[in-house]
C-alpha positions as YAML, in Angstrom:
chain: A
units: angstrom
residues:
- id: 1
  name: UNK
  ca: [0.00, 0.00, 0.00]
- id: 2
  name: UNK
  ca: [1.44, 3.08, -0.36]
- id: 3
  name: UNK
  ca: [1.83, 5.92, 1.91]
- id: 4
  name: UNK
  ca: [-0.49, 8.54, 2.62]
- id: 5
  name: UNK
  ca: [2.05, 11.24, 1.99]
- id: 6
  name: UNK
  ca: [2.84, 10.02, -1.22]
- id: 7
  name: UNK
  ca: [-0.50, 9.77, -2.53]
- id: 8
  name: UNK
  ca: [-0.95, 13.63, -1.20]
- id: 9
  name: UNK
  ca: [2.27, 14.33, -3.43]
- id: 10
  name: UNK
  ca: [0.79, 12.21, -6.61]
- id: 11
  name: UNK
  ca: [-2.64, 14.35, -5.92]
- id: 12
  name: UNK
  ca: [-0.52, 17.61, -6.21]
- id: 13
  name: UNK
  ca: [1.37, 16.62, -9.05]
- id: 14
  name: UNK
  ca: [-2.16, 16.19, -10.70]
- id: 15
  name: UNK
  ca: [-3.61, 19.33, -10.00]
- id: 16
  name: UNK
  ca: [-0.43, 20.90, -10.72]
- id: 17
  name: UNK
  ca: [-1.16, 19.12, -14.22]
- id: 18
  name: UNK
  ca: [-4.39, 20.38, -14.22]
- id: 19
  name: UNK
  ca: [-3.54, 23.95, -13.99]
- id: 20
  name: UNK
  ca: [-1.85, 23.81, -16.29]
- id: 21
  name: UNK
  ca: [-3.72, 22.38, -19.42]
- id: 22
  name: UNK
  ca: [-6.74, 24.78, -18.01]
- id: 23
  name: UNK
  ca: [-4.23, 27.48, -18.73]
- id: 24
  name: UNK
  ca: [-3.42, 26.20, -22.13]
- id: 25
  name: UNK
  ca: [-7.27, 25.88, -23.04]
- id: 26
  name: UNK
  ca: [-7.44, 29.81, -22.28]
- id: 27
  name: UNK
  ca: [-5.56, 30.42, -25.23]
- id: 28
  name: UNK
  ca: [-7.06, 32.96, -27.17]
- id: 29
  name: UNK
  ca: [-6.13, 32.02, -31.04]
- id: 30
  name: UNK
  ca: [-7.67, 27.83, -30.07]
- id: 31
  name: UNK
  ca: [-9.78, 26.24, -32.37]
- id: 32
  name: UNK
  ca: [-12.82, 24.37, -31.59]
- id: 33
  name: UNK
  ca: [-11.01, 21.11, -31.62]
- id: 34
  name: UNK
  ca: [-8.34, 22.18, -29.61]
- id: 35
  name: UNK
  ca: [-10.22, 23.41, -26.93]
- id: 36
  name: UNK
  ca: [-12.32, 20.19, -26.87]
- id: 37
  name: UNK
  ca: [-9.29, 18.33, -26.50]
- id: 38
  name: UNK
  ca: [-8.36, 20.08, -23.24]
- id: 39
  name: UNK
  ca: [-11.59, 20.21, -22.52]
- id: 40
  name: UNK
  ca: [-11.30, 16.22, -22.63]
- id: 41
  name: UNK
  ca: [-7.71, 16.13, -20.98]
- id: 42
  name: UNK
  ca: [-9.48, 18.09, -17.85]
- id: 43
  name: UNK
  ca: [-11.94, 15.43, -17.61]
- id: 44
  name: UNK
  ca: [-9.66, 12.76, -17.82]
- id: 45
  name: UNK
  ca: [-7.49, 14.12, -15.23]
- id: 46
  name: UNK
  ca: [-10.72, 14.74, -12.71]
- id: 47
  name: UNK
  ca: [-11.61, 11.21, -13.04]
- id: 48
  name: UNK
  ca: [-7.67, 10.69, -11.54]
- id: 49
  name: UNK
  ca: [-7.94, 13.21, -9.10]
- id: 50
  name: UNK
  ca: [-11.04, 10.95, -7.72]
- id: 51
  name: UNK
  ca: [-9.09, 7.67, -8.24]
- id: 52
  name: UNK
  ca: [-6.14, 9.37, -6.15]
- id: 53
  name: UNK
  ca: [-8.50, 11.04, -3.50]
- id: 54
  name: UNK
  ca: [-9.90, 7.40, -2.52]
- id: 55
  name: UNK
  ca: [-6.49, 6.01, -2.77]
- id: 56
  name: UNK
  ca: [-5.64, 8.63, 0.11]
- id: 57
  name: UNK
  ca: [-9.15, 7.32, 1.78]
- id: 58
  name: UNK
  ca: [-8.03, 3.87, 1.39]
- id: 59
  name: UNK
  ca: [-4.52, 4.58, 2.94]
- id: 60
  name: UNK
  ca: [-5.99, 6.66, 5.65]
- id: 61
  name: UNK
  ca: [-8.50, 3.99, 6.52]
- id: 62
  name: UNK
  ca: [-11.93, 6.00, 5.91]
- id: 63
  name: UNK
  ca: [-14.94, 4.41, 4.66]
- id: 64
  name: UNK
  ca: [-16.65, 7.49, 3.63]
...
């Protein structure tokens, strides 16, 4: 199992990866494709953020 701690770095590296492609979808000169891909990288990467969030549950030993 891995440590609590480590998760809570993995979950920071992820949002850290999350800021940025939310910056890069701000860009002014996108097209409609290219905004629908970051559109789908930021839902990809919120359905990790809630994979890494239970991990952390898991680790910590909560059932809620």
């Amino acid at each position: 199992m891995t440590e609590p701690a480590e998760l809570f770095a993995q979950l920071t590296g992820e949002i850290e990866d999350l800021h940025g492609i939310a910056i890069a979808g701000q860009g002014g000169d996108l097209s409609t494709d290219e905004r629908a891909f970051y559109c789908a990288q930021v839902c990809s990467g919120l359905k990790q953020l809630n994979a890494t969030v239970r991990s952390i549950k898991t680790a910590l030993g909560s059932t809620s």
